[in-house]
Steps between C-alpha positions, in 0.01 A plus 500: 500500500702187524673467870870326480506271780819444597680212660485417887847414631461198712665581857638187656373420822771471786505317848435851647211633328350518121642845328836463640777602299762208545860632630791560255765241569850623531757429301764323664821571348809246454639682796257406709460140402850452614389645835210304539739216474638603812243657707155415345277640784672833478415510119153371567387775694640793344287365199201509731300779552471629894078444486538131360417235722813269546445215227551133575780532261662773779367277818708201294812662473475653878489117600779393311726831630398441801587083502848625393557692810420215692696290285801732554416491891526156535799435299676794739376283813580159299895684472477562884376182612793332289746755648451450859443143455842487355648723774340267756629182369836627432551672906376111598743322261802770646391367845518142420819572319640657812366218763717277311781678490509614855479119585739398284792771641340364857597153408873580334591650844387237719248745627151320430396276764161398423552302193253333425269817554710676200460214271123490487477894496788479218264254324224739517631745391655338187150336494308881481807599296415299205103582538598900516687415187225353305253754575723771376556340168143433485484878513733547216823511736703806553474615081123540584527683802693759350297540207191541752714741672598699160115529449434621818820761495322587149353940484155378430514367817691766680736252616834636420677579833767735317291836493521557889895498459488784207480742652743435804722443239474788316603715813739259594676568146480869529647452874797280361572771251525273188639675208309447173562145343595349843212311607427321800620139482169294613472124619173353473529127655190272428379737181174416344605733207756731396322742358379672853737744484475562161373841514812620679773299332660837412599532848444205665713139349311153621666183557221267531543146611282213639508107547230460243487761265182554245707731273815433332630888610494355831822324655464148592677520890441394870577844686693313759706327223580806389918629494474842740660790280905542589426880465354794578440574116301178468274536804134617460341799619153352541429072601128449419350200706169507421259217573818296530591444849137353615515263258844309633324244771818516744579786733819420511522519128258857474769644788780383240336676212490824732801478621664461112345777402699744657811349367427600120344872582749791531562622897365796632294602205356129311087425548377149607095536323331207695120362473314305693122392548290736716435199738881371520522860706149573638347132599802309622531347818877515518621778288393887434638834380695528814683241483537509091691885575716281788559228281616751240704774723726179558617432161540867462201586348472796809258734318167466327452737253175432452195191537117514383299251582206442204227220515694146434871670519742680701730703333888597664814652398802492719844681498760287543712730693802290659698241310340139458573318843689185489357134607387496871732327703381150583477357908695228538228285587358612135825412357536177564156417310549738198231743589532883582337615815198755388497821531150505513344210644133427413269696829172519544425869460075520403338204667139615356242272293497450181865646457736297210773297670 
């Protein structure tokens, strides 16, 4: 009896053992191809089975995710190095700015008796002036520091300073009693974009300007240039000053921009939103929360609605609940050289280490 001998099927031999079966490999659809484009680990390993040991492929692409992250970390510090930096020069150019023209009004009056003394700081100062003014246009100048500052305002960096307001806003509007299609008239000086209030632009209307604008939307103006509205029609029910009034080097000039804000907000009801770095409040040696609320009460700010205080920020809304005062009345020994008496002269109030001057 003839025996039919049939065919042995040859069983390939695997890295894991002879007899193996080898592993069915998904299909990956066009769907998923598009994903992979965008997140490639994610598609890598739900292609790989939980009992597979991660492949040098895998170990490849975990490197490479991982080098972005650090990629994206250093380009966040790179954007705050260049931020401060900026914010440092400028307060030192305000200062030599203001040097010179406190000597100068010293000299028109007949007041400046050490001559010779003011010439050589003068030429310092116009000496430093010109070196502060190089090393900001080797930055990329004021167009570069607010396109650093867009990117660091940006959502993926949970930089937008808007989102604490919301919600004050939204009881604010209820409080007001807004009929529907009224919406609350909003200024937003220095705006890095005009699309932060975006969400609510059913009930809240934005008038953004700024110096230096990165968006056409946004209106080319100096706030203090700005004509103060005639009427009560025209006034704004919320001034945003965010990130804004640190940045102006002169304290005469950030009291200014304070004290002009309550001239454009409505009396007794309009919000002043103002934010400041954490340390500006917290690691001075001459100023503090106490005296921001003083400083405030006496432009008529006299209640704080509310204030948080995050990690790098501190976050304020005011009531301006009295009429915008008028210009402080000037000594006449301040007179006679063109410069108002302060209201709050600099004062040591924290004399610790390592404190910001």
């Amino acid at each position: 009896m003839a025996v039919k001998r049939t065919k042995r099927k040859n069983t390939p031999v695997t890295a894991s053992g002879a007899g193996r079966q080898q592993p069915v490999i998904p299909t990956i659809t066009s769907a998923a191809a598009a994903a992979a484009a965008a997140d490639p680990l994610s598609l890598l390993k739900s292609l790989t089975r939980p009992d597979t040991l991660t492949t040098s492929a895998t170990s490849s692409l975990l490197a490479v995710t991982s080098s972005k992250a650090v990629a994206r970390k250093k380009s966040s510090l790179a954007t705050a190095q260049l931020i401060r930096r900026y914010h440092t020069l400028n307060k030192e150019l305000s200062k030599c700015l203001a040097r010179i023209d406190a000597k100068k009004k010293q000299s028109d009056s007949g007041l400046d008796t050490q001559k010779s003394v003011t010439s050589e700081q003068t030429a310092a100062d116009l000496a430093r002036i010109v070196e502060i003014r190089q090393e900001m246009d080797d930055l990329g100048g004021l167009d570069m520091y607010q396109k650093a500052s867009t990117l660091g305002q940006s959502k993926q960096r949970g930089g937008d300073s808007s989102k604490w307001l919301i919600p004050i806003l939204e009881d604010y509007h209820r409080q007001l009693g807004k009929k529907a299609g009224t919406p609350l008239r909003l200024l937003d000086i220095g705006a890095l974009s005009p699309h932060n209030y975006q969400k609510q632009s059913s009930w809240i209307h934005t008038t953004p300007i700024d110096l230096n604008p990165q968006d056409p939307l946004i209106t080319k103006m100096d706030f203090l240039e700005m004509p103060v509205p005639k009427d009560q029609e025209h006034l704004f029910n919320v001034v945003c000053l965010s990130l804004v009034v640190n940045f102006v080097g002169d304290p005469t000039q950030r009291g200014e921009i304070l004290r002009y804000s309550a001239r454009f907000l409505v009396p007794g009801t309009g919000i002043l939103y103002l934010v400041l770095p954490l340390p500006c409040i917290q690691n001075s040696r001459y100023f503090d929360h106490e005296l921001l609320l003083e400083m405030m009460t006496s432009l008529g700010y006299t209640t704080l609605v509310n204030h948080h205080f995050a990690k790098k920020l501190a976050y304020y809304a005011f009531r301006l609940d009295a009429a915008a005062p008028k210009e402080q009345k000037r000594h006449s020994s301040m007179a006679r050289t063109n410069i108002a008496a302060p209201m709050f002269p600099k004062k040591l109030r924290h004399d610790k280490p390592n404190r910001n001057k």
